[in-house]
N, CA, C and O atoms as CSV, one atom per row, in Angstrom:
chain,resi,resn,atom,element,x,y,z
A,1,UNK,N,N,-62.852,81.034,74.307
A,1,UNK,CA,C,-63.885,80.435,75.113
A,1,UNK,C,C,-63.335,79.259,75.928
A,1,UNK,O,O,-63.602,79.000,77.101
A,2,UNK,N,N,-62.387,78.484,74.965
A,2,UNK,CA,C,-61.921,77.334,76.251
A,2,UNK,C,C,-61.177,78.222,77.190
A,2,UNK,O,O,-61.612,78.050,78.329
A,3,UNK,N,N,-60.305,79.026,77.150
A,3,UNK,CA,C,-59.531,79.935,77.928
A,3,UNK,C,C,-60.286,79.968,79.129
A,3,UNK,O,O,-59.712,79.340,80.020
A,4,UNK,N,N,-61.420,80.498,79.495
A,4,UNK,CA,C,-62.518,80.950,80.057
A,4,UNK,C,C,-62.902,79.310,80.572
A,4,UNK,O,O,-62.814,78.918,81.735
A,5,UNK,N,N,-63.171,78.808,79.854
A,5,UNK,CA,C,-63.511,77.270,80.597
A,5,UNK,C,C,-62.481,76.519,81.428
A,5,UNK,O,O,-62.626,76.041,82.553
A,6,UNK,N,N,-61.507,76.514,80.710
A,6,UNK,CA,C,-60.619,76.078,81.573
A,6,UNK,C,C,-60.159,76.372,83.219
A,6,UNK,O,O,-59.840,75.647,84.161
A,7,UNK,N,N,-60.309,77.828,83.012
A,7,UNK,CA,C,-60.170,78.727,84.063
A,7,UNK,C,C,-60.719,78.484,85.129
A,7,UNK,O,O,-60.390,78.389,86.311
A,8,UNK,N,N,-61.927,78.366,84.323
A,8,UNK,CA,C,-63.376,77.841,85.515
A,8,UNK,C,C,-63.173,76.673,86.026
A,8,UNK,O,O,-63.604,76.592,87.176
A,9,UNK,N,N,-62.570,75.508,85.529
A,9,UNK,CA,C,-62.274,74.264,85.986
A,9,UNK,C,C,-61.270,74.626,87.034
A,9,UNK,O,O,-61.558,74.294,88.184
A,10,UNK,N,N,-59.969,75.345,86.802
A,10,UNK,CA,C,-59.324,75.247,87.853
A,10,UNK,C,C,-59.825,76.191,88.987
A,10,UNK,O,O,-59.209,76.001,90.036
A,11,UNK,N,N,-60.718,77.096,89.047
A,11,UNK,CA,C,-61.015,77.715,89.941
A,11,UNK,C,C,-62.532,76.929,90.584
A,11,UNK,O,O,-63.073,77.618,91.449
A,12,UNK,N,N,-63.083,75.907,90.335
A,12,UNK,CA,C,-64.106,75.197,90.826
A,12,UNK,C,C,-63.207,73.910,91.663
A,12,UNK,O,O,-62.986,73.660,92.848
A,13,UNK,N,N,-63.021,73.587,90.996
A,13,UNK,CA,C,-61.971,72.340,91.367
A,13,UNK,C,C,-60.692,72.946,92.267
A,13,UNK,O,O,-59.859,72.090,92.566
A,14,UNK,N,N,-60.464,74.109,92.670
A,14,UNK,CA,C,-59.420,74.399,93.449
A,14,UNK,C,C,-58.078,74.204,93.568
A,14,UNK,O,O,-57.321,74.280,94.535
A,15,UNK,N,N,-57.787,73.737,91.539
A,15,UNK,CA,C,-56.666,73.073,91.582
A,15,UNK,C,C,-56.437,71.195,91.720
A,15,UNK,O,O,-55.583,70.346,91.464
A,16,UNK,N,N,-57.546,71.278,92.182
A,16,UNK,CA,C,-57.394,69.250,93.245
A,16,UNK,C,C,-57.983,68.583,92.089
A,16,UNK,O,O,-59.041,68.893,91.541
A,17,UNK,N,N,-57.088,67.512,91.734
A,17,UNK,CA,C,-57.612,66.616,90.966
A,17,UNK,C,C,-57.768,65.170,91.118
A,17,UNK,O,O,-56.614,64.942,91.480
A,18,UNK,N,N,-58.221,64.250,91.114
A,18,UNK,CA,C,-58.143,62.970,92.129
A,18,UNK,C,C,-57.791,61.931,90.617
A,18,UNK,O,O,-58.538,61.588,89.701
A,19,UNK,N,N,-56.505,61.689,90.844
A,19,UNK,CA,C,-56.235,60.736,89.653
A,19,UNK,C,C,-56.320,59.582,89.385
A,19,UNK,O,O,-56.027,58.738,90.232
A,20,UNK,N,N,-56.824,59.172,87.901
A,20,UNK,CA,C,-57.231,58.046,87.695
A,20,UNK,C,C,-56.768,56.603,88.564
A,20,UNK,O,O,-55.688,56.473,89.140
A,21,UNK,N,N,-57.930,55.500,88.502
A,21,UNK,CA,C,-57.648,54.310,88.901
A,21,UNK,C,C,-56.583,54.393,90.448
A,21,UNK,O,O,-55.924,53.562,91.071
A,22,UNK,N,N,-56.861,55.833,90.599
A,22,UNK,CA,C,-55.961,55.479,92.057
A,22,UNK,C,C,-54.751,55.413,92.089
A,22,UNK,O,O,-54.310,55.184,93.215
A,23,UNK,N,N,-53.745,55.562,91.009
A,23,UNK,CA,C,-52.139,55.574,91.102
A,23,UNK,C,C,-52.142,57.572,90.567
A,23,UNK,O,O,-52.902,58.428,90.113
A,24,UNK,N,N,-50.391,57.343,91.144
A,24,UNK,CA,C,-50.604,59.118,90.677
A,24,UNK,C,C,-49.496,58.708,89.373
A,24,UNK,O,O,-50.125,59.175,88.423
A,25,UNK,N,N,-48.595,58.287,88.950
A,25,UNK,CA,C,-47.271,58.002,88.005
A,25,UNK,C,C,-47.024,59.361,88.092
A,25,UNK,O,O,-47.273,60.228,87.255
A,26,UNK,N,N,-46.493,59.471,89.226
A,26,UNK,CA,C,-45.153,60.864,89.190
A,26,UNK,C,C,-45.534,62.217,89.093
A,26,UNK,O,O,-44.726,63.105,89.361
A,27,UNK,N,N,-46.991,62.524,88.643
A,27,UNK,CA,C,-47.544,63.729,88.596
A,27,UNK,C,C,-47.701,64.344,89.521
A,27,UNK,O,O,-48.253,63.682,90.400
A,28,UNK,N,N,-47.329,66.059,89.996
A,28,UNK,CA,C,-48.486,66.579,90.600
A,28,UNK,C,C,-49.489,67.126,90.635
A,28,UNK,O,O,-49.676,68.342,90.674
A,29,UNK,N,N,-50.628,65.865,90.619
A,29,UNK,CA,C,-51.650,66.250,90.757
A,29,UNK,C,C,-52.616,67.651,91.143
A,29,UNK,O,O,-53.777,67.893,90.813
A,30,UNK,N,N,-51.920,68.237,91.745
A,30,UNK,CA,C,-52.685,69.520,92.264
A,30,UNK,C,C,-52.060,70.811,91.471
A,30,UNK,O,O,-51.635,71.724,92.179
A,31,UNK,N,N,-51.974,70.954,89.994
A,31,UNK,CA,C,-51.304,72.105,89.712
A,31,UNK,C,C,-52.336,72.253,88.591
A,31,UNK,O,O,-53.043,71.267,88.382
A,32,UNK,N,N,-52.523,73.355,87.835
A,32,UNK,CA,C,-52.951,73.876,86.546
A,32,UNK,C,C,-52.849,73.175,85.417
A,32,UNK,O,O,-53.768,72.967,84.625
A,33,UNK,N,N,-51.676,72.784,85.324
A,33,UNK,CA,C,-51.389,71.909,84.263
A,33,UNK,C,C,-51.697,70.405,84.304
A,33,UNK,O,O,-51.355,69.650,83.394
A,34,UNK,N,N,-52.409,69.975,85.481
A,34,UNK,CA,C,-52.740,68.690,84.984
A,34,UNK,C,C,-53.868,69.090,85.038
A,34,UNK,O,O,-54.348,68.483,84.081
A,35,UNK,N,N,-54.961,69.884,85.602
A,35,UNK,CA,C,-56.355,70.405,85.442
A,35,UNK,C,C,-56.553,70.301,83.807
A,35,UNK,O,O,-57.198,69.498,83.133
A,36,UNK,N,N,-55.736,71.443,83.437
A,36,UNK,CA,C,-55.758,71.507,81.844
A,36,UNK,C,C,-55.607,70.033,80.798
A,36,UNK,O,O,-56.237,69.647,79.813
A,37,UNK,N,N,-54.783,69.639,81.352
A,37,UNK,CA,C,-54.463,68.208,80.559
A,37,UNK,C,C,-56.106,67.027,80.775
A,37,UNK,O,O,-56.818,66.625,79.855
A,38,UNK,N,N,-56.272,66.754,82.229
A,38,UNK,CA,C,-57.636,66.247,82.295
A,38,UNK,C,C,-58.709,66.725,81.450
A,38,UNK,O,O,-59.464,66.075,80.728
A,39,UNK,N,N,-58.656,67.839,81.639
A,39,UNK,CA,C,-59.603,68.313,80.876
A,39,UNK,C,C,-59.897,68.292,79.592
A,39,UNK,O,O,-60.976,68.570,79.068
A,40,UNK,N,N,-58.837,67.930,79.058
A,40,UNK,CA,C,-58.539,68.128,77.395
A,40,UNK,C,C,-58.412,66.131,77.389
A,40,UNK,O,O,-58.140,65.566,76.329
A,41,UNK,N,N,-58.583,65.547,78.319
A,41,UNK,CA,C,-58.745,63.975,78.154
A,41,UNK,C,C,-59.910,63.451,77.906
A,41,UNK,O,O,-60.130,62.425,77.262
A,42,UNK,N,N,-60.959,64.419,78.611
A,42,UNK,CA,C,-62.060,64.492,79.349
A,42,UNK,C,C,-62.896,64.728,78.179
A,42,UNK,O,O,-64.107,64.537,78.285
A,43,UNK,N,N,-62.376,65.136,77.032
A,43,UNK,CA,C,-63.444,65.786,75.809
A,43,UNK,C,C,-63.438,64.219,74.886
A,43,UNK,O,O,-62.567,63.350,74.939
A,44,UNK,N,N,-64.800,64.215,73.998
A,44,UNK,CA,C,-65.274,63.133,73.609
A,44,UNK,C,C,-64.182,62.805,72.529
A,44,UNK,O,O,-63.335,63.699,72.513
A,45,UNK,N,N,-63.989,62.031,71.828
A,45,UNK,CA,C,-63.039,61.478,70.942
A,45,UNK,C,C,-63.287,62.123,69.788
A,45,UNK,O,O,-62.482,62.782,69.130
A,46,UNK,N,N,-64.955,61.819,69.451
A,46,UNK,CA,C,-65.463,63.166,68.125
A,46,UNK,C,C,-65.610,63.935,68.009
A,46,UNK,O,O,-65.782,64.454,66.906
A,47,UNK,N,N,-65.644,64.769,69.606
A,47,UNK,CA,C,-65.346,66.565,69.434
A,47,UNK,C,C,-64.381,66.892,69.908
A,47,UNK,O,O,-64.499,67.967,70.496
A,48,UNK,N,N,-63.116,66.330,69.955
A,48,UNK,CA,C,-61.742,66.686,70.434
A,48,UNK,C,C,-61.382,67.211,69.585
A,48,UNK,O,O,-61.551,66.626,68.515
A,49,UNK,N,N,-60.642,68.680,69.535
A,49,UNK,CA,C,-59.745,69.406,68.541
A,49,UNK,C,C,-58.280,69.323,68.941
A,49,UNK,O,O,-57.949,68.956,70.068
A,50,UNK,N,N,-57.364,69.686,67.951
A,50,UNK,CA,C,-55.899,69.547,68.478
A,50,UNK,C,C,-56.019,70.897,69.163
A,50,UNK,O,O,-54.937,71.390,69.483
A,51,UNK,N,N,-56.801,71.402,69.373
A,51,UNK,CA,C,-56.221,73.375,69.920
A,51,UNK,C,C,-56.832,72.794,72.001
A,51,UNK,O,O,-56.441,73.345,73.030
A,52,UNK,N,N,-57.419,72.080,71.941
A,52,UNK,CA,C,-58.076,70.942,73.248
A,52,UNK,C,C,-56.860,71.144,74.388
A,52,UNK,O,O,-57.122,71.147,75.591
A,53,UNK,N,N,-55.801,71.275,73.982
A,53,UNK,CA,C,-54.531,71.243,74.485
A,53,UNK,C,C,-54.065,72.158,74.574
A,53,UNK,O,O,-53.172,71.753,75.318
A,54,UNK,N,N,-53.741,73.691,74.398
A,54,UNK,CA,C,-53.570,74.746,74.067
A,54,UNK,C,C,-53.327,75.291,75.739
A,54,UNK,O,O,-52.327,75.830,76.212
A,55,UNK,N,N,-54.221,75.044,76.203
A,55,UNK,CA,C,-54.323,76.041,77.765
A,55,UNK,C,C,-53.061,74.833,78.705
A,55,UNK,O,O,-52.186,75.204,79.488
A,56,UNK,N,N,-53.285,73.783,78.401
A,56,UNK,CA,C,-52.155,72.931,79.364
A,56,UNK,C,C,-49.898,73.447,78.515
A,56,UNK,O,O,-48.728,73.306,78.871
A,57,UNK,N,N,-50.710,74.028,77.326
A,57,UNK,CA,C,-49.442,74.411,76.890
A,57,UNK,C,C,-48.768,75.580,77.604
A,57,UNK,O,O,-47.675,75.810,78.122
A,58,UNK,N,N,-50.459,76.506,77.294
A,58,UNK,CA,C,-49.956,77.490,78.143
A,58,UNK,C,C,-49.595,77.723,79.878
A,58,UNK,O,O,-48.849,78.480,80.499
A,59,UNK,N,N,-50.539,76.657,80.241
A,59,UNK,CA,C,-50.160,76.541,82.114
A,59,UNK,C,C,-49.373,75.492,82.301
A,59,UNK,O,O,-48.944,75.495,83.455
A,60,UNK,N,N,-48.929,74.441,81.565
A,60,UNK,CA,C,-47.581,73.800,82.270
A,60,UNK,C,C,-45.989,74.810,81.954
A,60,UNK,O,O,-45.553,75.424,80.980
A,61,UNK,N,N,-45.497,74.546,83.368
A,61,UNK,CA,C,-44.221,75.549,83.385
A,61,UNK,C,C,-43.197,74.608,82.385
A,61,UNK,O,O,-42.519,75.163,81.520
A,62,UNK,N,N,-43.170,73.613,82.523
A,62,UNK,CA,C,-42.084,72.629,81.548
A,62,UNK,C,C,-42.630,71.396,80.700
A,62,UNK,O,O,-43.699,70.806,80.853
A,63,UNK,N,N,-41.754,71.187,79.886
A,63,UNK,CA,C,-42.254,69.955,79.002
A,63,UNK,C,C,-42.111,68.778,80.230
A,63,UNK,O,O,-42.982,67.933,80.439
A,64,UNK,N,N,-40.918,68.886,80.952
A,64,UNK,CA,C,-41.059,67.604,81.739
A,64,UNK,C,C,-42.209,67.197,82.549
A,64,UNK,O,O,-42.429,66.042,82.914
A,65,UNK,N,N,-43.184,68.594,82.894
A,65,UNK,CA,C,-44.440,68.706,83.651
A,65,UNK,C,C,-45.478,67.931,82.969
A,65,UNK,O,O,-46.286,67.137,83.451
A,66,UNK,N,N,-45.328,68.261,81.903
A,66,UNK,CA,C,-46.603,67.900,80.845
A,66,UNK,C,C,-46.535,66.565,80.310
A,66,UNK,O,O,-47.516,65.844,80.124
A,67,UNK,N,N,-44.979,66.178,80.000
A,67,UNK,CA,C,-44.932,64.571,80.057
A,67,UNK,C,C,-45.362,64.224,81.177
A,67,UNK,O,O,-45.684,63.076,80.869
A,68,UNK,N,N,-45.699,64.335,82.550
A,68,UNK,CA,C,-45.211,63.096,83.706
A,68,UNK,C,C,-46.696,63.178,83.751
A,68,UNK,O,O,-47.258,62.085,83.816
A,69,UNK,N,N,-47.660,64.523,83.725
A,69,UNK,CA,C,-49.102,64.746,83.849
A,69,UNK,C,C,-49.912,64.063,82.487
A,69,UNK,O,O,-51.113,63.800,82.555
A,70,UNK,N,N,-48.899,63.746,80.930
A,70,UNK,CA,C,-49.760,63.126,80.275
A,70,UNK,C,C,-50.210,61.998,80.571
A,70,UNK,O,O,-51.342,61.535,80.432
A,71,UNK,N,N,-48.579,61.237,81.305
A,71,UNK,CA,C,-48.983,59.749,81.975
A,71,UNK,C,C,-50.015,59.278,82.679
A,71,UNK,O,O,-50.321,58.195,83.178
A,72,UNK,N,N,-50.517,60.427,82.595
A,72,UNK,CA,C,-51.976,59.803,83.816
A,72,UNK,C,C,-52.740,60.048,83.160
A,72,UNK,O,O,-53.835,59.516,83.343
A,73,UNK,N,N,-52.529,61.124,81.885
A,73,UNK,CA,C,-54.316,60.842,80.893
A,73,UNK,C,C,-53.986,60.535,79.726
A,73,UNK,O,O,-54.638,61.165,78.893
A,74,UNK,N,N,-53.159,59.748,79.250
A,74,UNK,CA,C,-53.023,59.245,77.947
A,74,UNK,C,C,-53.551,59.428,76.688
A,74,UNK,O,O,-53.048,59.262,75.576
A,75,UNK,N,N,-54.410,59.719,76.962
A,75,UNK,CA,C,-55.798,59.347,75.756
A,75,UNK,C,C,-55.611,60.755,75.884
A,75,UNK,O,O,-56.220,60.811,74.816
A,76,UNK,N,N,-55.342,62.042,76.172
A,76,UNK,CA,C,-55.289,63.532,76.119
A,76,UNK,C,C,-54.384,63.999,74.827
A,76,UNK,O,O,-54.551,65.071,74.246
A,77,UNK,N,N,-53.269,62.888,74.429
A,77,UNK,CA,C,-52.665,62.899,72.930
A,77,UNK,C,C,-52.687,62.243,72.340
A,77,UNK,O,O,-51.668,61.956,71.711
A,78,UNK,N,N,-54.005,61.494,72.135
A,78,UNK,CA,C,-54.214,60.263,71.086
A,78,UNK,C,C,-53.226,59.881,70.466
A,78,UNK,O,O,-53.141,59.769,69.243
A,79,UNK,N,N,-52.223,59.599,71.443
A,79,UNK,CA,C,-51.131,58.680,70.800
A,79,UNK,C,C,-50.123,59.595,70.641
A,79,UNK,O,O,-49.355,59.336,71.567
A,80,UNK,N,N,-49.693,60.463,70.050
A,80,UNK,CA,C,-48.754,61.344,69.757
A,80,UNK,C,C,-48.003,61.555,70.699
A,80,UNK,O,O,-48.554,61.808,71.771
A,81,UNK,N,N,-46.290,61.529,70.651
A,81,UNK,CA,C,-45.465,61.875,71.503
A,81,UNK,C,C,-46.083,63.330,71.783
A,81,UNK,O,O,-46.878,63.900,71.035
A,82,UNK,N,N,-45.489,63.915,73.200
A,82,UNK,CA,C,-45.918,64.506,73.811
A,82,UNK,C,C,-44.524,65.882,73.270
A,82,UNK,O,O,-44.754,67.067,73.031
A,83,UNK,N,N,-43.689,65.448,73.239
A,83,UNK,CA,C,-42.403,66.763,72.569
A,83,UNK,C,C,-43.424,66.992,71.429
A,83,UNK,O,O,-43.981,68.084,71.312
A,84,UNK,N,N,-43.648,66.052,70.663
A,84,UNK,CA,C,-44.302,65.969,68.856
A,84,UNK,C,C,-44.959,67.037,68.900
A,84,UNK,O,O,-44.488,68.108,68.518
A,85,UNK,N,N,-46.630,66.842,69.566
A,85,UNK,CA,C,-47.300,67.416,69.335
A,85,UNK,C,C,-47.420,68.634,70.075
A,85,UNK,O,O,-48.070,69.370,69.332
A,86,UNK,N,N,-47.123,69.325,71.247
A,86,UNK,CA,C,-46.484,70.450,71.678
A,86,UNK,C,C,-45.436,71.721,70.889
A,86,UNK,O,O,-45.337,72.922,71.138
A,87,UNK,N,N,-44.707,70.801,69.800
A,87,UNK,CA,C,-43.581,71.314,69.219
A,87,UNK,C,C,-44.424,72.047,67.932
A,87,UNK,O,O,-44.500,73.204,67.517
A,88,UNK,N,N,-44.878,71.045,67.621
A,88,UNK,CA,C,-46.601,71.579,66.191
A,88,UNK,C,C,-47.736,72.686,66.648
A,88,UNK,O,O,-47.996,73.638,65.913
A,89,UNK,N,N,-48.309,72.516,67.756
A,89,UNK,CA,C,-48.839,73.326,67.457
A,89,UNK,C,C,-48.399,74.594,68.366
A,89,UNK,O,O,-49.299,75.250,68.891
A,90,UNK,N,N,-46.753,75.041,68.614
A,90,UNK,CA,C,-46.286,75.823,69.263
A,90,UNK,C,C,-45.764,76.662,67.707
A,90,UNK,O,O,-45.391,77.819,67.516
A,91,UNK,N,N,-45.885,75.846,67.051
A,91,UNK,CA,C,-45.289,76.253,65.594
A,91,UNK,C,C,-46.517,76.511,64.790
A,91,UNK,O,O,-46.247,77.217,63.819
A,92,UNK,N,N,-47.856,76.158,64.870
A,92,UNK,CA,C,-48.919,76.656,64.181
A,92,UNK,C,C,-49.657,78.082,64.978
A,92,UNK,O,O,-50.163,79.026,64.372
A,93,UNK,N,N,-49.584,77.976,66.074
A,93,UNK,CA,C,-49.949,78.866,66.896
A,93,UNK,C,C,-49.581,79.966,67.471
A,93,UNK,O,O,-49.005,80.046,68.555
A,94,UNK,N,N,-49.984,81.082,66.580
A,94,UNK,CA,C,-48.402,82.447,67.523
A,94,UNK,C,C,-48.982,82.642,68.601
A,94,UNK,O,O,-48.391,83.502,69.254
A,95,UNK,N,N,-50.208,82.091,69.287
A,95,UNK,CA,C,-50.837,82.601,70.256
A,95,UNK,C,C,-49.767,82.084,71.504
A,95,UNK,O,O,-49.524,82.823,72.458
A,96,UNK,N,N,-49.105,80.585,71.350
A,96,UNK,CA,C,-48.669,79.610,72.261
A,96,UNK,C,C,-46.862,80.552,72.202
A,96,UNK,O,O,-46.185,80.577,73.230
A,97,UNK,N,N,-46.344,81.227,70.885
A,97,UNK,CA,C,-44.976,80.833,70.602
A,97,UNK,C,C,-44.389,81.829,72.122
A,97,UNK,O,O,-43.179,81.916,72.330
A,98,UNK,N,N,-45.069,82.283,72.754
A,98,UNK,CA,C,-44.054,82.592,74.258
A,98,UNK,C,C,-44.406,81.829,75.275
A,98,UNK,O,O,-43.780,81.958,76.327
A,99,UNK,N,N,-45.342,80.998,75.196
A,99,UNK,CA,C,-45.383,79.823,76.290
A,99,UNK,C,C,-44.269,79.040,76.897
A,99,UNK,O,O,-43.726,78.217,76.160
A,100,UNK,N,N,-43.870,79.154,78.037
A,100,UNK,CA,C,-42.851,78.618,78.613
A,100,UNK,C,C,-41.835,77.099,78.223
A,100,UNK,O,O,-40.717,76.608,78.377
A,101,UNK,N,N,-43.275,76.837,77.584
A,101,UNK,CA,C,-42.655,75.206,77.190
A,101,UNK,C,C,-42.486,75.684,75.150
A,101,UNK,O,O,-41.810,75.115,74.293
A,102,UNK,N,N,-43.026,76.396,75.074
A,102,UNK,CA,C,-43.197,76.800,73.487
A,102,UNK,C,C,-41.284,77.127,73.392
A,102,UNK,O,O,-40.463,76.608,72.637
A,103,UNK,N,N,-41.039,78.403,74.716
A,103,UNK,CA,C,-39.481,78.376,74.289
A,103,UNK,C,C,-38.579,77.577,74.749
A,103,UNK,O,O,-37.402,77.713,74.416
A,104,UNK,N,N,-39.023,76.526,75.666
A,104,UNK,CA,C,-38.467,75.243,75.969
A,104,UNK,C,C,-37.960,74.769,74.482
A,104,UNK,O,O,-36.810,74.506,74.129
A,105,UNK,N,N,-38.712,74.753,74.010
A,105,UNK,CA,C,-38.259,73.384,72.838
A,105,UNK,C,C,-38.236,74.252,71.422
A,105,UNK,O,O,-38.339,73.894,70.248
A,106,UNK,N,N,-38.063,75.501,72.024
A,106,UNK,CA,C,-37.834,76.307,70.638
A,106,UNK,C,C,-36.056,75.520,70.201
A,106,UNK,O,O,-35.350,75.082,71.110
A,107,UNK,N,N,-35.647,75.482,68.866
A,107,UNK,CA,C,-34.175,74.942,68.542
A,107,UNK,C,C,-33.409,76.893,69.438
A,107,UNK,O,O,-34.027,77.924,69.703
A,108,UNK,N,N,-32.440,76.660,69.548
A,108,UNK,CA,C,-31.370,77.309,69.479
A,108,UNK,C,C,-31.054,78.143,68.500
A,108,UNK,O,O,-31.046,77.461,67.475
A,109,UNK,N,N,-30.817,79.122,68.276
A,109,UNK,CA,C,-30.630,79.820,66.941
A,109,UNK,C,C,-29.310,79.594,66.830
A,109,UNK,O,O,-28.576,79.380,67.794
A,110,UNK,N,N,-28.977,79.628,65.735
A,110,UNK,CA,C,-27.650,78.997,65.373
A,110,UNK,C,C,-27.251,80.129,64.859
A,110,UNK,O,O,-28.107,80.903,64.432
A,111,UNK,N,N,-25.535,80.546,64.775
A,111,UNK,CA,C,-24.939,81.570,63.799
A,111,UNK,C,C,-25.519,81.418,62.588
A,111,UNK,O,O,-26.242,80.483,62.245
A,112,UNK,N,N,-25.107,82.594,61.784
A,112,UNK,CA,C,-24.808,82.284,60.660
A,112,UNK,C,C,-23.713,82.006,60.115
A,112,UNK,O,O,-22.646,82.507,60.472
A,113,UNK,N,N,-23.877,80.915,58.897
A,113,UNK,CA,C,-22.674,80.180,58.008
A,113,UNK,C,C,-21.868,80.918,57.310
A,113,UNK,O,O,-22.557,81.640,56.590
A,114,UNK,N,N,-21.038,81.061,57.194
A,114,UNK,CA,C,-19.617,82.248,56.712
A,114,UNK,C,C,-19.900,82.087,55.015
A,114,UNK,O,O,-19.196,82.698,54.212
């Protein structure tokens, strides 16, 4: 259902987002992934879930995207580094584990030890 909501945000909103207090800090503003991220800022403090975040996992193309777009809604990871909590629930979620940023920060598979 957020899937579906979200969707609707970026297809009402056209993508365009007008960022806070008037500074942009490095974001671009006009992509999916900060739609998603606003949006997931935008939810009340007592009905925020960690899954709130889920669709900006899935529509930002990179972690570096999603850091520069958290900078402008802060309060969208109540505090939590932004690798942190991306890395968790890319690891609780098989829905996220082919998300672009999910295999961003997947480790490396390592050989095996002789």
């Amino acid at each position: 259902m957020r899937y579906v909501a979200g969707i609707l945000l970026v297809l009402a909103t056209g993508c365009t987002v007008t960022p806070p207090r008037g500074g942009q800090v490095g974001a671009d503003l006009d992509t999916a992934c900060n739609g998603f991220v606003k949006q997931a800022a935008e939810v009340d403090a007592e009905a925020d879930e960690v899954d709130d975040l889920d669709l900006a996992i899935e529509g930002c193309g990179s972690i570096a995207e999603l850091e520069s777009v958290s900078r402008v809604y802060p309060t969208a990871f109540d505090g939590v580094p932004v690798r942190t909590f991306v890395a968790n629930r890319c690891a609780a979620n098989d829905r996220l584990a082919d998300a672009p940023i999910c295999r961003e920060l997947r480790p490396e598979s390592s050989p095996a030890s002789p």
